[in-house]
MARBA-3410 file (N, C-alpha, C, O; in Angstrom, 1 decimal):
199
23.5,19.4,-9.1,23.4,18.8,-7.8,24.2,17.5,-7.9,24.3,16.9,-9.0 ~ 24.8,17.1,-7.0,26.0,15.8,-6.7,24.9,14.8,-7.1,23.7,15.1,-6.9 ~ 25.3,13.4,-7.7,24.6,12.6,-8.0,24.2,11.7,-6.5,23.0,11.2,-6.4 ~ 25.0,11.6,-5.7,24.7,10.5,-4.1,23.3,11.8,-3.8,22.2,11.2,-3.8 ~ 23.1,13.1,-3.6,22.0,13.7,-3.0,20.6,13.2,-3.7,19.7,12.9,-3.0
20.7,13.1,-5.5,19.9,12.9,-5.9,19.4,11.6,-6.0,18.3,11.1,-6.4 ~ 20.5,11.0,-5.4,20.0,8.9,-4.8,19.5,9.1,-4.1,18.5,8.4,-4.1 ~ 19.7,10.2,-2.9,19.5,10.3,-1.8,18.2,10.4,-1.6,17.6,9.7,-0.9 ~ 17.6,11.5,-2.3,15.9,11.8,-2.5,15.3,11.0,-3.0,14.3,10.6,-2.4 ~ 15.8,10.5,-4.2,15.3,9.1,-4.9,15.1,8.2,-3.5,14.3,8.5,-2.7
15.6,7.5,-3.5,15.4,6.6,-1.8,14.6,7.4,-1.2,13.7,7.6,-2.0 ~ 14.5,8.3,0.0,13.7,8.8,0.1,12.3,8.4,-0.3,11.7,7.4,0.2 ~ 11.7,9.1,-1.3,10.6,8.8,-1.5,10.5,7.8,-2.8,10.0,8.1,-3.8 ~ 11.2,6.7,-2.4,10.5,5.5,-3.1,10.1,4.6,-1.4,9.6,3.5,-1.4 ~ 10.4,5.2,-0.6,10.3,4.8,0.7,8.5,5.1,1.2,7.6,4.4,1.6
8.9,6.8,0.9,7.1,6.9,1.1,6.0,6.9,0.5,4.8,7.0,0.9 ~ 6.7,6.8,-1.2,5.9,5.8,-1.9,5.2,4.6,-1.6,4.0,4.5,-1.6 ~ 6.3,3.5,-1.4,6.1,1.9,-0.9,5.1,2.4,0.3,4.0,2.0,0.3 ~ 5.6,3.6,1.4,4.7,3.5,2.7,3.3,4.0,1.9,2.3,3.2,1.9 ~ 3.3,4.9,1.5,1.7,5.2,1.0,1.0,4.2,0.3,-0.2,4.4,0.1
1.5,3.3,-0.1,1.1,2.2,-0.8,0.5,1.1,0.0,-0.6,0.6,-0.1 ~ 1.4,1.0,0.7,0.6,-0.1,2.1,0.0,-0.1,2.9,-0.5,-1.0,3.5 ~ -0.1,1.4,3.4,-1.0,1.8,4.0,-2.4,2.2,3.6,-3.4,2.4,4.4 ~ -2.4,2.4,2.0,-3.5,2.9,1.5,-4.6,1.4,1.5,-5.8,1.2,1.9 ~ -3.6,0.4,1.0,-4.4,-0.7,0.7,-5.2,-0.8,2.1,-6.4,-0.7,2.2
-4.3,-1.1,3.2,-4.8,-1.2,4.4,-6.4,-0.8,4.8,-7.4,-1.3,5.2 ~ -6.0,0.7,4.6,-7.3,1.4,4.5,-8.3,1.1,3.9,-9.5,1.1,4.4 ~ -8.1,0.6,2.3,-9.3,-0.3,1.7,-9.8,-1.3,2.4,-10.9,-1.4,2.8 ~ -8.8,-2.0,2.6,-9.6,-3.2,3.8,-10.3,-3.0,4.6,-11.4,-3.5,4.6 ~ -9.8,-2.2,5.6,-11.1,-1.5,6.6,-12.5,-0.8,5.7,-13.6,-1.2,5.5
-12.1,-0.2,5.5,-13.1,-0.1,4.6,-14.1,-0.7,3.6,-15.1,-0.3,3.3 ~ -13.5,-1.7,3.3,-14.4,-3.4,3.0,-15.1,-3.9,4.3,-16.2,-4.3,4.2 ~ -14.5,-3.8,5.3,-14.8,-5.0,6.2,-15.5,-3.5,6.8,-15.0,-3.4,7.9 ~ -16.3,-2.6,6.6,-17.1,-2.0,7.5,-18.3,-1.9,7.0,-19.2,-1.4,7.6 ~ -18.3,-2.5,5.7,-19.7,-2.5,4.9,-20.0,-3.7,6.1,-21.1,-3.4,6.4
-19.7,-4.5,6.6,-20.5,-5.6,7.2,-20.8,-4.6,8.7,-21.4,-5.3,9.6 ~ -20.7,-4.2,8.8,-21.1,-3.1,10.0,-22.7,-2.9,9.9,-23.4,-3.1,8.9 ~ -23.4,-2.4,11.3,-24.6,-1.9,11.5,-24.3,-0.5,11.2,-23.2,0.1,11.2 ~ -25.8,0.1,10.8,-25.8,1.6,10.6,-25.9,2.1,12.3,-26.6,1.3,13.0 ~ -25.2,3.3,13.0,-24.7,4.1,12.3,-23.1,3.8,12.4,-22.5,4.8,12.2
-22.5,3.0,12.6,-20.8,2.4,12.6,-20.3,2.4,11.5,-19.3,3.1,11.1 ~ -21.5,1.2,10.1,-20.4,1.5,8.7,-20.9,2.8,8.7,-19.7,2.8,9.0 ~ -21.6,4.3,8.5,-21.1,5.0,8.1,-20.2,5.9,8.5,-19.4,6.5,7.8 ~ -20.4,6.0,9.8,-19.1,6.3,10.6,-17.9,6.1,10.1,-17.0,7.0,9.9 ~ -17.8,5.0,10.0,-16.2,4.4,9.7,-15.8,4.5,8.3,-14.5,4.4,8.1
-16.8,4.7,7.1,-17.1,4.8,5.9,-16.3,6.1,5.6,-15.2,6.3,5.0 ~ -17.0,6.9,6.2,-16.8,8.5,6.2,-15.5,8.8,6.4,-14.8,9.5,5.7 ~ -14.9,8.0,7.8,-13.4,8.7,8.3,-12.4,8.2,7.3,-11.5,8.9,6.8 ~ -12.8,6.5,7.1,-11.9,5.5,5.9,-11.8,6.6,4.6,-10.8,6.8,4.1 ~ -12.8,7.2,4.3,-13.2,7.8,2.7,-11.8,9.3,3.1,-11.4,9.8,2.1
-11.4,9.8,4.0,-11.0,11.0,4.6,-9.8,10.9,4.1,-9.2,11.5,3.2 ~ -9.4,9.7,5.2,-8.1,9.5,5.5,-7.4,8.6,4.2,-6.2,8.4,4.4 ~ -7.9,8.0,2.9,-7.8,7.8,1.9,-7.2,9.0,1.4,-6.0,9.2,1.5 ~ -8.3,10.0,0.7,-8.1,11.2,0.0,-6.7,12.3,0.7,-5.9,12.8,0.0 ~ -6.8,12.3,2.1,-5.5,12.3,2.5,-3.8,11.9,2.2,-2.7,12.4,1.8
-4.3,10.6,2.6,-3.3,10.3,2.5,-2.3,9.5,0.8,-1.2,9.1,0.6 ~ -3.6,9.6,-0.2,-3.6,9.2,-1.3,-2.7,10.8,-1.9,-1.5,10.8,-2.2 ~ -3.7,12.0,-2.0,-3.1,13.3,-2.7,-2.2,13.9,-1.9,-1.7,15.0,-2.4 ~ -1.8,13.6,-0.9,-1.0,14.0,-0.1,0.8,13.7,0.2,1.8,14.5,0.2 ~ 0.7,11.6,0.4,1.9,11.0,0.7,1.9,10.2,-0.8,2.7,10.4,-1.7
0.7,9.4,-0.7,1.3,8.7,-2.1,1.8,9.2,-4.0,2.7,8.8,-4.8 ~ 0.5,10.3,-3.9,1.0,10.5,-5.3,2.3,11.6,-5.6,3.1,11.5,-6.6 ~ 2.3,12.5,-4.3,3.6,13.1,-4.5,5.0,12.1,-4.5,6.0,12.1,-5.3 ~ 4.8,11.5,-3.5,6.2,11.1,-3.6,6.1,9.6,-4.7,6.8,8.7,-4.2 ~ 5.3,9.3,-6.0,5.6,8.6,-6.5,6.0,9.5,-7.5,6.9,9.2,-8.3
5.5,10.6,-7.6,6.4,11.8,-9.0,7.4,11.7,-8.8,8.3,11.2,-9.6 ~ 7.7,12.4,-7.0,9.1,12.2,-7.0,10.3,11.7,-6.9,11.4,12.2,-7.0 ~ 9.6,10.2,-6.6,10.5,9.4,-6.8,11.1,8.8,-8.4,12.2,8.1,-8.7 ~ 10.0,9.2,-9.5,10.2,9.2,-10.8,11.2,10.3,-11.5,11.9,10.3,-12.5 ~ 10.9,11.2,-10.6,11.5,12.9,-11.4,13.2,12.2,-10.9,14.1,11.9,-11.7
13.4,12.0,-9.3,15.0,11.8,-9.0,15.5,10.5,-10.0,16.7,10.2,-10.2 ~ 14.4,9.8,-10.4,15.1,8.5,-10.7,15.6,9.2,-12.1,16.8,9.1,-12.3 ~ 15.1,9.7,-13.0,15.5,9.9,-14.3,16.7,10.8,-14.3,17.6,10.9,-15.1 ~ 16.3,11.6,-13.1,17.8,12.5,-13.1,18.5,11.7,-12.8,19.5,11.9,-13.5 ~ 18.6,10.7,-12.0,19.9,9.7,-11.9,20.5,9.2,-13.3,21.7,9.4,-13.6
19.5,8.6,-14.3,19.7,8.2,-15.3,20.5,9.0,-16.6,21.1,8.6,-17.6 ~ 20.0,10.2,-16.1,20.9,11.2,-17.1,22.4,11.6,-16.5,23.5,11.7,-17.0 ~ 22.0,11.7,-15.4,23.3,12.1,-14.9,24.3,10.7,-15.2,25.4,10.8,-15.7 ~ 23.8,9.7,-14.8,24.8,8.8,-15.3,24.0,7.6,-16.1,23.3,6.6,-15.6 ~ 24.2,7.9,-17.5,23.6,6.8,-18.1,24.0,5.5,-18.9,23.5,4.8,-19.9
25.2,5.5,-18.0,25.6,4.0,-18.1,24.9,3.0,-17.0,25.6,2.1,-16.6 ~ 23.9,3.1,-16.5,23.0,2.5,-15.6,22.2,1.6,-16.5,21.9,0.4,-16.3 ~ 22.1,2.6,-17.7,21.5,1.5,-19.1,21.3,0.6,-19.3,20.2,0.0,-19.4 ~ 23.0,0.4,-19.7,23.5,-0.8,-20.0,23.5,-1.3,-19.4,24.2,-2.2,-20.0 ~ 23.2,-1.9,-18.0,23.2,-3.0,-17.5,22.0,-3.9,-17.1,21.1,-3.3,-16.6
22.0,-5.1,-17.4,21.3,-6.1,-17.5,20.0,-6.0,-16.2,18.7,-5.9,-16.4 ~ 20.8,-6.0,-14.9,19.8,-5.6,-14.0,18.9,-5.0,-13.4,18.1,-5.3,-12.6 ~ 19.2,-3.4,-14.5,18.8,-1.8,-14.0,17.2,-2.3,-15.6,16.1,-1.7,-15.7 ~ 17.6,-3.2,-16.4,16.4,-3.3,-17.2,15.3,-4.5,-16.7,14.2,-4.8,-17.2 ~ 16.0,-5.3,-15.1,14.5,-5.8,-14.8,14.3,-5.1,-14.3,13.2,-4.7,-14.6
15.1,-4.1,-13.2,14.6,-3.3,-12.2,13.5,-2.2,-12.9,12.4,-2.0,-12.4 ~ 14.0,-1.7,-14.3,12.7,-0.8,-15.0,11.5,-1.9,-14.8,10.6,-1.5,-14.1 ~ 11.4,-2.9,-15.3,10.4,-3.1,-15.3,9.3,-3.7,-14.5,8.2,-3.9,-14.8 ~ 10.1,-3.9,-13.1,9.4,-4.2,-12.2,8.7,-2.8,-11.2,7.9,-2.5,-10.2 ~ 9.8,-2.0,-12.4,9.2,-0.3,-11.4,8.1,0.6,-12.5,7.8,1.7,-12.3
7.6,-0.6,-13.8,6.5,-0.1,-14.5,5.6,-0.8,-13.9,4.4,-0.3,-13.9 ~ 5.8,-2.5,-13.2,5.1,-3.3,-12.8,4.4,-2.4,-11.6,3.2,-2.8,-11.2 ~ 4.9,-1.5,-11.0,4.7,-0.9,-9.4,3.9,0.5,-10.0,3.1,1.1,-9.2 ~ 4.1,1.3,-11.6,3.4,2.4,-12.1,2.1,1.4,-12.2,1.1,2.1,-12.1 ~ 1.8,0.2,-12.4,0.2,-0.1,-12.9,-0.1,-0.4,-11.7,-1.2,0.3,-11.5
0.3,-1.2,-10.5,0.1,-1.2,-9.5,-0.9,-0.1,-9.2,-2.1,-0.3,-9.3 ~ 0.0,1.3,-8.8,-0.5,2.2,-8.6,-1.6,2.7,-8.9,-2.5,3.3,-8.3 ~ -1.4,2.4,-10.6,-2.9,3.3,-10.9,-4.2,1.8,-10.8,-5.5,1.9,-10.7 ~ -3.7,1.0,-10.8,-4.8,-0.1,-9.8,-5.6,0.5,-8.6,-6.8,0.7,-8.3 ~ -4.2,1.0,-7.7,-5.5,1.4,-6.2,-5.8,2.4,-6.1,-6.4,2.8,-5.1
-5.5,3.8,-7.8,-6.1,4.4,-8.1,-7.6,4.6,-8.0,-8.4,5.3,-7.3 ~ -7.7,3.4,-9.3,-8.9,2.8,-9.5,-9.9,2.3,-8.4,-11.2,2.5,-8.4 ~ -9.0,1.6,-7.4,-10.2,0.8,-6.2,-10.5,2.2,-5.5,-11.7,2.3,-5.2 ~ -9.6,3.4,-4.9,-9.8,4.4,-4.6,-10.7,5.3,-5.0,-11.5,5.8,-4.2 ~ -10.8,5.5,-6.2,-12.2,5.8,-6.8,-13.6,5.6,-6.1,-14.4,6.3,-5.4
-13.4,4.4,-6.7,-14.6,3.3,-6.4,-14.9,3.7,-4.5,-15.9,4.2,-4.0 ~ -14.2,3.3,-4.1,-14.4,3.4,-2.7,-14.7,4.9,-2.5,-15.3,5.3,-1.5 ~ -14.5,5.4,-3.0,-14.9,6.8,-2.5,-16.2,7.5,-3.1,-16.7,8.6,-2.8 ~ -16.4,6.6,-4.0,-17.8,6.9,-4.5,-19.0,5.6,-4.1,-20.1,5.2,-4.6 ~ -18.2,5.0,-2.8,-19.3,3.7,-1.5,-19.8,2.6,-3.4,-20.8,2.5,-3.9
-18.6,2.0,-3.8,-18.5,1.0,-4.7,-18.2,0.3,-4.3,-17.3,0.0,-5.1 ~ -18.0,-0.7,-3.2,-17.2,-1.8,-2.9,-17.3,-3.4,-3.8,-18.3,-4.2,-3.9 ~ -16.1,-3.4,-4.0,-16.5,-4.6,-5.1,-15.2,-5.7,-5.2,-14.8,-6.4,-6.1 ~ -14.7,-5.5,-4.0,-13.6,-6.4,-3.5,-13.4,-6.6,-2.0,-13.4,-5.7,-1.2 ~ -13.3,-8.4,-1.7,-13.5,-8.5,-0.6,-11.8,-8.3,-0.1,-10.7,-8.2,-0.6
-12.5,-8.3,1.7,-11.0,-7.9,2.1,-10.2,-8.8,1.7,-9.1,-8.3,1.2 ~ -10.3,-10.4,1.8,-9.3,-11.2,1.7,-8.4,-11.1,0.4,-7.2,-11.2,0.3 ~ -9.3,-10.8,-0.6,-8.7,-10.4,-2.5,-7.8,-8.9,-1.9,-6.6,-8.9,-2.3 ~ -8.1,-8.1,-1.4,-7.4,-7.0,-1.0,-6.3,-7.3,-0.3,-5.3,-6.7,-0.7 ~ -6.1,-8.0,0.6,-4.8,-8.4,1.4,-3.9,-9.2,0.7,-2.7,-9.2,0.7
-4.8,-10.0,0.0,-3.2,-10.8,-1.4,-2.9,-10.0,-2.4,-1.9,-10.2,-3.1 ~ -4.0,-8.6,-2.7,-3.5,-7.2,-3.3,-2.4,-6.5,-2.9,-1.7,-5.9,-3.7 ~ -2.0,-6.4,-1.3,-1.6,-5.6,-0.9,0.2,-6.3,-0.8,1.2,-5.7,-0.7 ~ 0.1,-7.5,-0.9,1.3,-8.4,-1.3,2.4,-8.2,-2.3,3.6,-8.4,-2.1 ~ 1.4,-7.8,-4.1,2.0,-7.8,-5.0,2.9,-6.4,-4.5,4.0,-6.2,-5.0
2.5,-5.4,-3.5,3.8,-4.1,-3.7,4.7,-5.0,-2.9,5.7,-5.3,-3.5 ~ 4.6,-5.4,-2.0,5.8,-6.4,-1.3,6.6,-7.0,-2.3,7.5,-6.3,-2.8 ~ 6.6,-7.8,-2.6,7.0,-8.6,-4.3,7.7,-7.6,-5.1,8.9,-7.9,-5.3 ~ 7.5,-6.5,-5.5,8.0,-5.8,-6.4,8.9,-5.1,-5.3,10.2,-5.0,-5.6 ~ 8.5,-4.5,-4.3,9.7,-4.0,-3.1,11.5,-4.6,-2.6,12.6,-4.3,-2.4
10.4,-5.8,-2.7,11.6,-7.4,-2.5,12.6,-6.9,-4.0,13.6,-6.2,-4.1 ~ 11.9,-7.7,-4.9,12.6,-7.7,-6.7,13.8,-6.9,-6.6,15.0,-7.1,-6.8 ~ 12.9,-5.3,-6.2,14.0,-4.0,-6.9,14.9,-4.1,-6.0,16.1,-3.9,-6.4 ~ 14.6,-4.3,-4.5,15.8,-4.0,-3.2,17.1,-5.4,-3.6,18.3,-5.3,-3.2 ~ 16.7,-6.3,-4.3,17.5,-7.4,-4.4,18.3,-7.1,-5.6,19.5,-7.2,-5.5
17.6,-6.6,-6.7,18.2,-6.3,-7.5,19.3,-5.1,-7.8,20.0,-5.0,-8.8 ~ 19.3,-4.1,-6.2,20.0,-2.7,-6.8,21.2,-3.3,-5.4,21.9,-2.4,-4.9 ~ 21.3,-4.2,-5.0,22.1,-4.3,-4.1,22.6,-5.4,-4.3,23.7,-5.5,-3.9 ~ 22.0,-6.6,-4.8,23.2,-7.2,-5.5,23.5,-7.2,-6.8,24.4,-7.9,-7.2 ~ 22.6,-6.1,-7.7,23.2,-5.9,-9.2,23.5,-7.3,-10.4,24.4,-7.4,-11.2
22.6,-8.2,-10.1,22.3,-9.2,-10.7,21.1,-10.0,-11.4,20.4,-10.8,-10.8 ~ 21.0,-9.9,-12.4,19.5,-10.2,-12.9,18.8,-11.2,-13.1,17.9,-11.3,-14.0 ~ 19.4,-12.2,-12.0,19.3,-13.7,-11.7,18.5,-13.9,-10.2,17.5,-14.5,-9.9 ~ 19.7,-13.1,-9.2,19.9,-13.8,-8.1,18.3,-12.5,-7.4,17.5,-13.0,-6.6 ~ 18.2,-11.8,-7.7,16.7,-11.0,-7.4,15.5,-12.7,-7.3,14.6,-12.8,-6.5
15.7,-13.7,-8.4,14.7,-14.7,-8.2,14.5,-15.4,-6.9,13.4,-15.7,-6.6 ~ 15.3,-15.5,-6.1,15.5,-16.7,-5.0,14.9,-15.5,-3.7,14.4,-15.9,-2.7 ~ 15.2,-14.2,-4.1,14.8,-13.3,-2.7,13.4,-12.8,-3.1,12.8,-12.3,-2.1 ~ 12.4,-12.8,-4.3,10.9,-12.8,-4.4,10.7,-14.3,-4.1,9.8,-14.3,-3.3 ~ 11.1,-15.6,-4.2,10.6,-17.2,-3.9,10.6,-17.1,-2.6,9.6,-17.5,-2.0
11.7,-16.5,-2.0,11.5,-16.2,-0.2,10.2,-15.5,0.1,9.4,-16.0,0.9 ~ 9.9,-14.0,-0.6,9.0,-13.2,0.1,7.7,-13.9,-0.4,6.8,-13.8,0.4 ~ 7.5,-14.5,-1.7,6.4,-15.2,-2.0,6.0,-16.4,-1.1,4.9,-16.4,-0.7 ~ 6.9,-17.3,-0.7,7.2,-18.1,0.9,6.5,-17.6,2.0,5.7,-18.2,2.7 ~ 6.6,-16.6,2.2,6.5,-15.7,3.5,5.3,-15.3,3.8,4.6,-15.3,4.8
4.9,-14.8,2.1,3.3,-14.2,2.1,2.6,-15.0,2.3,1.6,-14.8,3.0 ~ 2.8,-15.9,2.0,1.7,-17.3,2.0,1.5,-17.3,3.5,0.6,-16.7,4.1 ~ 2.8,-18.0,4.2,2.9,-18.1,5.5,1.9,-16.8,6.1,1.0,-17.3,6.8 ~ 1.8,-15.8,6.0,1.7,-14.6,6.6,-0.2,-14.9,6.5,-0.9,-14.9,7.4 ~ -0.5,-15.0,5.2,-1.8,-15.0,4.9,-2.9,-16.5,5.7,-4.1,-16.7,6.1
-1.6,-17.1,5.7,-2.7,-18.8,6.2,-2.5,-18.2,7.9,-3.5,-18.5,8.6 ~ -1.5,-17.6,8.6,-1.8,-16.8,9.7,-2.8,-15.7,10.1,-3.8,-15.6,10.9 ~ -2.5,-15.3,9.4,-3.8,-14.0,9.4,-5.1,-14.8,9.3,-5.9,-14.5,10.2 ~ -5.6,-15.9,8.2,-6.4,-16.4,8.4,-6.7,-17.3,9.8,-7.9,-17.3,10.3 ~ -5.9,-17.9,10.2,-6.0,-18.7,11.8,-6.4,-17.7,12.7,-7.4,-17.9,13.4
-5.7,-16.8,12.6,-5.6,-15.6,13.9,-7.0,-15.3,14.1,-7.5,-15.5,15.2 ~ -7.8,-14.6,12.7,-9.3,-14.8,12.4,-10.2,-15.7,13.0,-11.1,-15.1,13.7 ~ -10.3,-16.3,13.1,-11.0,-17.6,13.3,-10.8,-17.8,15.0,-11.7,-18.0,15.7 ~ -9.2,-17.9,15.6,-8.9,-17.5,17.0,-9.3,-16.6,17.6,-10.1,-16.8,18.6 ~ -9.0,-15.7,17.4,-9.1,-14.2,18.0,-10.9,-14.2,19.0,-11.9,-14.9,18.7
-10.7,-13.5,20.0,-12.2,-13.4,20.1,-12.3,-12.1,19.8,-11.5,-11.1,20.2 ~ -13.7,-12.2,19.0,-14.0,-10.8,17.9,-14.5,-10.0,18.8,-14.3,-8.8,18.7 ~ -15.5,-10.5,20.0,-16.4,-9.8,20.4,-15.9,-8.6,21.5,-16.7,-7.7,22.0 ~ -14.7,-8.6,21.7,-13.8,-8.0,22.5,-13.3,-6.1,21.5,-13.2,-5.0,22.0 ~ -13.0,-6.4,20.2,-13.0,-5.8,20.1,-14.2,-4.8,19.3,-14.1,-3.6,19.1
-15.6,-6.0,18.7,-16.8,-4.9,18.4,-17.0,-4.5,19.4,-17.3,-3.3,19.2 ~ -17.2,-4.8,20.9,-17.6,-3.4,22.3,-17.2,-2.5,22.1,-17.9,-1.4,22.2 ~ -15.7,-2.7,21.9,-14.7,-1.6,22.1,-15.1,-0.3,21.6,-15.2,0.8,22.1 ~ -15.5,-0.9,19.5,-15.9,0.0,18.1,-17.0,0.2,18.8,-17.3,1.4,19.0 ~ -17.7,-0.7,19.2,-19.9,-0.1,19.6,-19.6,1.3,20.4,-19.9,2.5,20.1
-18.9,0.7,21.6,-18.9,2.0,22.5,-18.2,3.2,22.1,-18.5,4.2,22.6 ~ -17.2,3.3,21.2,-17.1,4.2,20.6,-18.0,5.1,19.7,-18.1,6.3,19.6 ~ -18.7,4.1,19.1,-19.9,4.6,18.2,-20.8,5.4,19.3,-20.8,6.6,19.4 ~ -21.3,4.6,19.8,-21.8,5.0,21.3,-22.0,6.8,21.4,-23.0,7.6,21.2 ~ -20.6,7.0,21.9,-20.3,7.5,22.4,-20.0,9.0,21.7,-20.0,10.1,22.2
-19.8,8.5,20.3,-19.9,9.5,19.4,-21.2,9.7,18.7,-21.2,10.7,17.9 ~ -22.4,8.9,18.9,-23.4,9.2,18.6,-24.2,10.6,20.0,-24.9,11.6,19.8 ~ -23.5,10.1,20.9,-24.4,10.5,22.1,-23.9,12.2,22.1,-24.5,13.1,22.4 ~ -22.3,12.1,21.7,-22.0,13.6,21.7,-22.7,14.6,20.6,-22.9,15.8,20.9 ~ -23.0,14.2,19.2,-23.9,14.5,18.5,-24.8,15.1,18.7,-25.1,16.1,18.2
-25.4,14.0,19.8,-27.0,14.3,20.0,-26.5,15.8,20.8,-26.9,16.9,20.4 ~ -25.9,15.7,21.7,-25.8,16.9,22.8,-25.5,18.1,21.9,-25.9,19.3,22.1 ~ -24.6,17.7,20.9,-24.4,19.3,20.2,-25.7,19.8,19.3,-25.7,21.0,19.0 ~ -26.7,18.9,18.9,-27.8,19.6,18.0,-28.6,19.8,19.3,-29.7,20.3,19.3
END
């Protein structure tokens, strides 16, 4: 096969890797933040979170993190003067930094799926940061091919997150909540009541 098709795939799914990644965390969060729920809502929401996890975990994430391993090595063989260069050995290792990652929300995936919760959301959302960081690193690193200048574009995204996180916290605190538990009640509601009608 031409070496650009097997970039081609490679990209690809390091794309829906990174996506199953951030989406997964996301879903932990909800799923944190519904243990503070009344019965029957957190289990409601427990249930669908626990679904759409195992979904989207054996589904989007773990396949295309193989396959973004299987294309990468065929790149490597096919041309392995990639080696030798200075930059492609942080880039390995910020893409072993992203294999422990993984098997991290492994781990919390587990747990959540066996109703363990043992991280609050806000530890989860500065979790869900470190794939950002390592997304930033490698995209800096394979496009400017430098094993320096990758530093100043994680100091930006590290900048950013902060920014992002002391937002998210304001927003919290602004927002009025009670607008959108009606919304979740009446849905519960409503999915309780259809229940009742089918037994």
């Amino acid at each position: 096969m031409d070496f650009l098709y097997i970039k081609s795939l490679h990209i690809i799914f390091v794309v829906t890797w990174f996506a199953g990644l951030f989406y997964m965390v996301r879903l932990f969060i909800y799923h944190t933040e519904a243990e503070k729920k009344e019965t029957p809502a957190k289990e409601i929401l427990q249930t669908q979170y626990k679904l759409m996890q195992k979904r989207l975990w054996y589904i989007i994430a773990w396949p295309s993190a193989v396959l973004a391993s299987f294309f990468a090595f065929w790149m490597l063989v096919k041309n392995p003067i990639y080696l030798e260069m200075p930059w492609m050995h942080v880039k390995l290792a910020f893409v072993l930094a992203l294999y422990f990652y993984h098997g991290a929300c492994h781990s919390i995936f587990k747990q959540l799926q066996r109703d363990e919760v043992k991280y609050s959301s806000l530890k989860l959302r500065i979790w869900n940061e470190v794939a950002t960081i390592i997304l930033f690193a490698v995209v800096f690193l394979v496009v400017l091919k430098n094993a320096i200048n990758w530093i100043w574009g994680v100091i930006g995204i590290v900048l950013v997150s902060v920014l992002l996180m002391m937002s998210v916290r304001l927003y919290k605190k602004i927002r009025a909540k009670k607008s959108w538990d009606k919304y979740e009640e009446e849905l519960i509601k409503n999915n309780t009541q259809n229940e009742d009608k089918l037994s």
